[in-house]
MARLO-84488 format. One record per residue (C-alpha): residue number from 1; residue in three letters; x, y, z. Coordinates in Angstrom, 1 decimal. Layout:
N
(kelum NUM,"ala",(X,Y,Z))
...
END
This chain:
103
(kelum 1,"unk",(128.2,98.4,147.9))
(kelum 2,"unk",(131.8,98.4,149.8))
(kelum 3,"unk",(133.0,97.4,152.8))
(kelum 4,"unk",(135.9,97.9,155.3))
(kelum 5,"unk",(137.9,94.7,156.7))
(kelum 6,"unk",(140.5,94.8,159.3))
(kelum 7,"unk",(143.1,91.7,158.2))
(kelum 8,"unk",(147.1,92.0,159.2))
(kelum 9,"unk",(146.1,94.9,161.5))
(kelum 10,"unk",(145.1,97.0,158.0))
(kelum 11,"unk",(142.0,98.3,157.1))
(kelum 12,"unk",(140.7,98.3,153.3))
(kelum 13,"unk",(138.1,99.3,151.9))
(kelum 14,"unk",(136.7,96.5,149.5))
(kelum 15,"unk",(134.2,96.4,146.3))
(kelum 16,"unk",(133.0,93.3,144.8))
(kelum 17,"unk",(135.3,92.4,142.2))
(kelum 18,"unk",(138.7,94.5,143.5))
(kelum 19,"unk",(141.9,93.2,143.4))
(kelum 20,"unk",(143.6,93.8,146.9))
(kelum 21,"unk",(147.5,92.5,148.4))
(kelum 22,"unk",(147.1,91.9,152.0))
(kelum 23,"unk",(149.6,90.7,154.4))
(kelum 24,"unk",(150.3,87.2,153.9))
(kelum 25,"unk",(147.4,84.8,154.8))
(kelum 26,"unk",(149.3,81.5,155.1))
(kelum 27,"unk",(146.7,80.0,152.1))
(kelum 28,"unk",(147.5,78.6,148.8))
(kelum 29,"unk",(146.6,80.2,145.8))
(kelum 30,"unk",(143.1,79.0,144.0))
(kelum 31,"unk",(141.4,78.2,147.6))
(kelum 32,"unk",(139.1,80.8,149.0))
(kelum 33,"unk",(139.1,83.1,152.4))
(kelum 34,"unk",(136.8,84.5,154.4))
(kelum 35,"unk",(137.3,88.1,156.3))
(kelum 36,"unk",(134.8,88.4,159.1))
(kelum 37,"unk",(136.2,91.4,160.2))
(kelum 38,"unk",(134.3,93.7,158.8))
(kelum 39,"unk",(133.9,97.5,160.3))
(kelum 40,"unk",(131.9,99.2,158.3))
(kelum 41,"unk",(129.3,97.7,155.5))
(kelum 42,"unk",(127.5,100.3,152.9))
(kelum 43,"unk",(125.6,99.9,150.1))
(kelum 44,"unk",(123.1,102.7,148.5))
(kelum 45,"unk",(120.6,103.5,151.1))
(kelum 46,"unk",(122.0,102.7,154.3))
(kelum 47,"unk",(125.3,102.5,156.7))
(kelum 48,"unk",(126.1,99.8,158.7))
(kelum 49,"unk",(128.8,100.7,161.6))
(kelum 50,"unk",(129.7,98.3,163.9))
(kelum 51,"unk",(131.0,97.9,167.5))
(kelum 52,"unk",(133.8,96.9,166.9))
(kelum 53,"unk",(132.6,95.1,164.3))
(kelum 54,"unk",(129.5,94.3,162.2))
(kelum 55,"unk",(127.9,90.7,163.3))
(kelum 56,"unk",(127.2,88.3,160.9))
(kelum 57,"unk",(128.9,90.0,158.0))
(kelum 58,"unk",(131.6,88.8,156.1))
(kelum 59,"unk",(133.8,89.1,152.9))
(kelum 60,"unk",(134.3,86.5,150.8))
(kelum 61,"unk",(137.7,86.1,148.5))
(kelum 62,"unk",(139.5,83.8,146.1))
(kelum 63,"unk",(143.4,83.9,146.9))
(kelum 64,"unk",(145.4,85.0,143.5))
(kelum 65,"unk",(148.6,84.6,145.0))
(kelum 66,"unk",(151.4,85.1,147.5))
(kelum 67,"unk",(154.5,87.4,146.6))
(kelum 68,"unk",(156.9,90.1,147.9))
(kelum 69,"unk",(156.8,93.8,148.2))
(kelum 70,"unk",(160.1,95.8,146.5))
(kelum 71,"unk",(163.3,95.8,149.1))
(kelum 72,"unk",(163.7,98.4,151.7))
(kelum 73,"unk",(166.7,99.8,152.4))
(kelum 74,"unk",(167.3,99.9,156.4))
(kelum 75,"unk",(170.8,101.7,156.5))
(kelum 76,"unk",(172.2,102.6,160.6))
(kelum 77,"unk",(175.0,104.9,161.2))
(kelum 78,"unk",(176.9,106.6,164.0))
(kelum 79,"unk",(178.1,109.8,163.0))
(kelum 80,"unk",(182.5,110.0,163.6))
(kelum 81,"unk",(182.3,106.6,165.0))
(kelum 82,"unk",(182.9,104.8,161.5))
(kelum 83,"unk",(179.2,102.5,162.1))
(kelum 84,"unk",(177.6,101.7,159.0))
(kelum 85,"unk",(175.0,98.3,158.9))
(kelum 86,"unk",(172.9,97.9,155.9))
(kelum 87,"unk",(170.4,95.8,156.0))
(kelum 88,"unk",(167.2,95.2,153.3))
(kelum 89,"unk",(163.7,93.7,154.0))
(kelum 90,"unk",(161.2,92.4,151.6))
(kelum 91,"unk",(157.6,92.2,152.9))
(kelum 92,"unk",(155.6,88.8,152.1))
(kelum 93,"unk",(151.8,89.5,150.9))
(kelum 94,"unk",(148.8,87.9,149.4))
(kelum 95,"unk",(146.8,89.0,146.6))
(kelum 96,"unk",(143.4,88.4,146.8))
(kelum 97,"unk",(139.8,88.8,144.8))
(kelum 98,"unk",(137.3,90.0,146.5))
(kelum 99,"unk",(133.8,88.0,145.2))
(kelum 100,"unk",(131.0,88.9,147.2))
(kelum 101,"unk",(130.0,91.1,150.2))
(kelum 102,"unk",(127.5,89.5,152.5))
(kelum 103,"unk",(125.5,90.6,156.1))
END
């Protein structure tokens, strides 16, 4: 059985027990999180597509953790006009456990 959530403007596609980093939630780590934003919702026999998403089901998660994503490099130049900025960026996220899909 998987399922696809939309959280952060991201889709996954999610199995019980997978280890997933999503944007960052804004929830401590050890509480758990519910995505009811779920777009699609399959098991063996049968396909469950919603419009634009499925009613009454829902993914249930235990929050690992928040981190940070390796640094990008954002460098800006103007050729002949001596313009360099450098800038970096490192992306906040939330690993999460995925526990059990429901409908």
């Amino acid at each position: 059985m998987y399922a696809i959530i939309e959280t952060g403007g991201k889709q996954y596609k999610v199995s019980e027990g997978d280890i997933i980093t999503v944007e960052k939630l804004g929830v401590e780590a050890g509480s758990e999180y519910t995505f009811d934003k779920v777009i699609v919702l399959a098991d063996d026999a049968d396909v469950k597509v919603g419009a634009p998403y499925v009613e009454g089901a829902s993914v249930a998660a235990s929050v690992i953790g928040d981190g940070k994503a390796k640094k990008v490099i954002v460098y800006k130049y103007k050729a002949k006009k001596g313009f360099h900025k450098k800038n970096g960026h490192r992306q906040p996220f939330t690993k999460v456990q995925i526990n059990k899909i429901s409908l």
